[in-house]
N, C-alpha and C positions, 0 to 999 in steps of 0.2 A: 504494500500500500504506500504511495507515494505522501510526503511529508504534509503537504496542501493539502488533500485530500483528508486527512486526520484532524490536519487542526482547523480544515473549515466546518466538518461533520462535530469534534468537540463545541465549536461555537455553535451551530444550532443546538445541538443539545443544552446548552448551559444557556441559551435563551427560551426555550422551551422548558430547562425545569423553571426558571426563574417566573415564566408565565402561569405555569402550572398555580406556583408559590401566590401570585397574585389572586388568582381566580380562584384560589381556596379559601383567603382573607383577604379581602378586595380592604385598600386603605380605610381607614375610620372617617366619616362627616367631621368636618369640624362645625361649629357654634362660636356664637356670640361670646365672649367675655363674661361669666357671671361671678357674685361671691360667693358662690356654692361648687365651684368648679371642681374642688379637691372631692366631690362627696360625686358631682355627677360624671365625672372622669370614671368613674365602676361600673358604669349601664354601656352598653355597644349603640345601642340606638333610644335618644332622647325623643323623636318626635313618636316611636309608639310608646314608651312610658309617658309622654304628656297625655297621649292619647286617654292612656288608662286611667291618668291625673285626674283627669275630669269627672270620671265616676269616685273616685278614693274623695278630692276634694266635696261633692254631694254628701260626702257618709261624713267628712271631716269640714265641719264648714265653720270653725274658728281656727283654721286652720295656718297657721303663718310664715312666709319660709325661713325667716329666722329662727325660729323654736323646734321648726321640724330638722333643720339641718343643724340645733344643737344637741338633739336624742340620736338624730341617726351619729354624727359625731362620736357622741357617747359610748354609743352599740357597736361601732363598727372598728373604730382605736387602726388596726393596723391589719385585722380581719376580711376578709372578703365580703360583700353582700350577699353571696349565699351560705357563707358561716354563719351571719348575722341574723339570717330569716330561719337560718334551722335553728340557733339558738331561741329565734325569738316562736318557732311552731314547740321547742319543746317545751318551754315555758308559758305556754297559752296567750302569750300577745298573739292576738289575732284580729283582724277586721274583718268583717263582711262588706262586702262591697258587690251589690249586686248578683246576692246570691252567692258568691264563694266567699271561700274562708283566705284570707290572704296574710302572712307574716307583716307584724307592724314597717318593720324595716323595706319592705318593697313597696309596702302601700306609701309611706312618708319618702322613698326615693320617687316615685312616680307623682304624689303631690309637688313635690319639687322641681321638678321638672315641667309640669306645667305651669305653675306658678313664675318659673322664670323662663318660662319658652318667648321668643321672638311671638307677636302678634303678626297675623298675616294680614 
């Protein structure tokens, strides 16, 4: 096999896994600026947790995003959000929201979320 031949077939290949790599975890959205950034940087997608926001803020309607991103803070220290929601399903925080049962910590991440979402 002549030398070109090698290292032009290595370059596709190494553009192709590279693609592959992409198309498996396409880059993150980015967002607006908010002071809750360190708390909403743990969700992949903010515009369906705002989504969900909207029912959670219905069930929580003194709801504030200062107070809510000082408990999730609280809960979550250095933790993941789904450490945080199993800790908080074994300990019985739970909401209903629309018929299900939902960990405090997802429902106050997703009030969060919409509460500081961009208005369309």
């Amino acid at each position: 096999m002549k030398r070109r031949t090698l290292l032009g077939g290595l370059g596709v290949l190494a553009v192709a896994a590279g693609g592959a790599v992409w198309l498996r975890k396409p880059p993150r959205k980015t967002y607006p600026p908010t002071p809750y950034d360190d708390l909403l940087t743990r969700i992949d997608d903010r515009d369906w947790a705002a989504k969900f926001g909207v029912s959670v803020l219905a069930t929580l309607p003194a709801f504030t995003p200062a107070t809510g991103a000082a408990t999730l803070r609280a809960r979550l220290g250095k933790e993941t959000l789904q450490a945080a929601a199993q800790h908080d399903a074994e300990a019985g925080r739970v909401l209903e929201v629309k018929g299900w049962l939902v960990p405090e910590s997802i429902a106050l991440m997703a009030a969060l979320a919409k509460a500081t979402a961009a208005q369309p």
